[in-house]
C-alpha positions, 0 to 999 in steps of 0.5 A: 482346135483344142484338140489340137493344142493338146497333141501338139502339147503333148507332142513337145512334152515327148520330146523333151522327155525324150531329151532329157532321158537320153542324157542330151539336156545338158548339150542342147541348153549348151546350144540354146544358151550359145545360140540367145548370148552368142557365148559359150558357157553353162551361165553366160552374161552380158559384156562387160564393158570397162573393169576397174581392178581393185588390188595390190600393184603385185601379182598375187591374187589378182594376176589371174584376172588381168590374165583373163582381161588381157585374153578377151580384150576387156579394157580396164585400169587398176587402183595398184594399192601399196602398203601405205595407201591401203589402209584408207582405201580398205575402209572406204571400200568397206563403206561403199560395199566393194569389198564383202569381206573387206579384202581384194581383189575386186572388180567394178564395172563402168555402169556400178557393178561389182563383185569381190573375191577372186575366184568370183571375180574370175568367174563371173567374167568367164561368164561375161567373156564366154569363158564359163565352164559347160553345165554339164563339167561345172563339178569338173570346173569346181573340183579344179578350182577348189584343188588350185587353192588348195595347191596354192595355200601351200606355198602362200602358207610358207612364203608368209610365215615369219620363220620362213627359212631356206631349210623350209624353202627346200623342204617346199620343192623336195616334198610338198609342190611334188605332192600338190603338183601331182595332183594336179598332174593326174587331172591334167589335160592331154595337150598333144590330143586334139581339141584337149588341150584345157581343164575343162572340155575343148576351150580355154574357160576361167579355171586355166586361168587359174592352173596357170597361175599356180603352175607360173608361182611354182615355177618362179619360185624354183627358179628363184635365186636364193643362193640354192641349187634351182629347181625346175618343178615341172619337170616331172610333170610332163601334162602340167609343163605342156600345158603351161607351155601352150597356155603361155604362147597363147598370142595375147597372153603371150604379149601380156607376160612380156609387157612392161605392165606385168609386175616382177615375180617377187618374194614378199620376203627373202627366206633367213639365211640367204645371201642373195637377192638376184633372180635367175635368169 
């Protein structure tokens, strides 16, 4: 009998060498993961249930999380802070542990749960949505979120800068969006190519949420009318405009952007020296 454990033993330990140097570890905890959670993933949680979504009643950082809530069918309300009720709002959220490092988004579950910051925000309910990335991409995942942020400080940098100008809101769509698009570009999936039509392996997982994102800031804020020529900024990007495009027809994404919940893109403020206010069309 003790013999035989040994060999048996011994036999499972072969085998998972075998796996393991064969390079098929990744793809067969990928199977196991999905098998045990019924969700696809490196990381997966459990279901979240009811999101409470702590933010501003503007887009901004919190507009790729209610994306993702809208794209797997999580139920959630939110606390839409305005500058007045803010203040009050941020201190008790700092008292109550909400807010890490005092700022939002953040979200918090039915049962108590909460995480701040928006990229783990976003995260963790790809985990909970079967929207992770696979552990094996998770580099390719963190490279493509990290660049995302990277792209958009350049434009939240400029919109926020008390100096901003026309002269700066051209020199933005003429110099920097085509070199930080680029970029992103080169790492842009082949939509027309089968089953890769995402950031990260053959299915939509939390950081094209964030991609889009970007790419839709970019787009309004070209297509905004400050009494300048408008600019299409996709248009020399043809694997960024395709994925945008699909992502965007998506049919619960799609219902999300033409709802009357969305907020309208808005400037935070009009660049000096404009004479109009009006979006285009």
């Amino acid at each position: 009998m003790k013999m035989e454990f040994i060999q048996v033993a011994f036999v499972l330990v072969a085998a998972l060498c075998a796996i393991y140097y064969s390079g098929q570890g990744p793809s067969l905890l990928r199977k196991c993961n999905e098998i045990l959670t019924g969700k696809a993933g490196c990381a997966p949680v459990g279901d979240v249930d009811f999101i409470t979504l702590h933010y501003f009643a503007g887009r901004g950082r919190g507009e790729p999380i209610r994306m993702l809530l809208e794209e797997a069918g999580i139920p959630y309300n939110q606390t839409n802070f305005t500058k007045d009720t803010w203040p009050e709002a941020k201190a008790a959220g700092i008292k109550s542990g909400y807010y890490t490092y005092g700022q939002v988004p953040a979200i918090v579950t039915s049962s108590g749960f909460h995480v701040a910051q928006s990229q783990a925000v976003l995260h963790y309910l790809g985990r909970a949505a079967g929207m992770d990335c696979d552990c094996d991409l998770m580099h390719q995942c963190e490279v493509v979120a990290l660049g995302v942020e990277d792209v958009r400080s350049k434009l939240s940098k400029m919109l926020y800068d008390p100096e901003f100008s026309l002269d700066m809101r051209d020199d933005y769509l003429q110099n920097v969006a085509p070199v930080w698009l680029g970029y992103l570009e080169k790492i842009a999936p082949n939509v027309q190519a089968k089953n890769a039509g995402f950031f990260s392996g053959n299915r939509v997982t939390w950081v094209d949420f964030l991609v889009f994102d970007v790419l839709e800031n970019n787009v309004e804020f070209g297509m905004y009318d400050v009494g300048r020529p408008l600019v299409p900024v996709l248009d020399q990007f043809p694997r960024l405009q395709s994925f945008y495009n699909v992502f965007k027809s998506r049919p619960r994404i799609a219902d999300y952007l033409k709802s009357k919940k969305r907020a309208e893109y808005k400037l935070y403020k009009m660049p000096k020296g404009s004479s109009t206010q009006t979006k285009a069309q």
